[in-house]
Every structure is written in C-alpha cells, then in structure tokens.
C-alpha positions in Angstrom: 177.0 -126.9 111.3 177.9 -124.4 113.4 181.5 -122.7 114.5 180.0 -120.7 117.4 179.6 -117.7 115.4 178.0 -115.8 113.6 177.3 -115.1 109.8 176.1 -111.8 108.7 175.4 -111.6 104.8 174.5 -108.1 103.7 175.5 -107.8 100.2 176.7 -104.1 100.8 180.0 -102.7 99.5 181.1 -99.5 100.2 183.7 -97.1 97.9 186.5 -94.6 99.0 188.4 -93.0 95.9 191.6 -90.7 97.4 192.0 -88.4 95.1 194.6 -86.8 96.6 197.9 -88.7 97.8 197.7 -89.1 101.4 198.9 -91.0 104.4 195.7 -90.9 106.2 192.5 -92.0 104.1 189.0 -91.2 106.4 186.5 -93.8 105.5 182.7 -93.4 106.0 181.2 -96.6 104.7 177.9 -96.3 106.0 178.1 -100.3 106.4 176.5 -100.3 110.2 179.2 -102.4 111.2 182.1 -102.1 113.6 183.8 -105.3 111.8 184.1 -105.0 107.5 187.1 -106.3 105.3 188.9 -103.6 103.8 190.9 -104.0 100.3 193.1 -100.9 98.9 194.3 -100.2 95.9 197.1 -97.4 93.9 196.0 -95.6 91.2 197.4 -98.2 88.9 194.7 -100.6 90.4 197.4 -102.8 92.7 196.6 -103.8 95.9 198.5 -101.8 98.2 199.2 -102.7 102.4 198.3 -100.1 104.4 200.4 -100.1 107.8 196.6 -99.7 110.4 193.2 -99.3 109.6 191.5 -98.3 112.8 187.9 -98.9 113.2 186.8 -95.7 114.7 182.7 -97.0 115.0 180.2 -98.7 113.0 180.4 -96.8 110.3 183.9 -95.7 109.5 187.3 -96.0 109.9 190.6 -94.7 109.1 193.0 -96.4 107.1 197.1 -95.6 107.6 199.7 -95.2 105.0 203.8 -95.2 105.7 203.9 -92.9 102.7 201.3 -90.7 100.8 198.8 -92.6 98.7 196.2 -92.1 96.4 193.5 -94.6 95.2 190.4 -97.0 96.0 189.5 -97.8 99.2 186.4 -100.9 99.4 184.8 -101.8 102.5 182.7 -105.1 102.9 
C-alpha cells in the first residue's frame, strides 16, 4: 500500500547536549537530511517546546527558545 510518499528508514539518531542555558541551540546532526523529527528536553529530562526550529540544510538546524535553555537536543 502506498500513500504517495516516501519512506526513508535510516536508523540514525543524532545528540545535542546545551550545556550552557541558551535561547538559540545550533544543531549539526550530520543526519543528510533536510527533514528529521526533533525532541528537546530540560536538564531535569522533560520535554520542553521550543518556539522554531529552522532547518538551515541537510545537516543542521537551529532550534529557538522564548527563554534561555539548557539540555538534550535528539534529531531523527
């Protein structure tokens, strides 16, 4: 069955740990592609909303904060 799309499975993950609170975390995943699924997480391991990510090419991205944030960033 097909939904007129397509299916890429990789298996690659990709880590960002922020150190350092910040509103803007710079991404380099390394994933070779434009469109991943981002998850990001506080220091006490919650999931967190960031207000943007913008994809910036086919291997990074930046993701936006409303407020200074440290954590994990994961990139699918």
């Amino acid at each position: 069955m097909s939904n007129g799309g397509g299916l890429y499975v990789t298996g690659s993950t990709s880590q960002l740990s922020q150190t350092s609170a910040a509103t803007t975390w710079s991404f380099t995943h390394n994933l070779n592609s434009k469109y991943v699924s981002f998850e990001t997480y506080d220091t006490n391991d919650y999931v967190i909303i960031p207000a943007g990510i913008k994809v910036l090419n086919t291997n990074s991205a930046e993701i936006y904060f409303a407020t200074a944030q440290a954590g994990t960033a994961v990139a699918q």
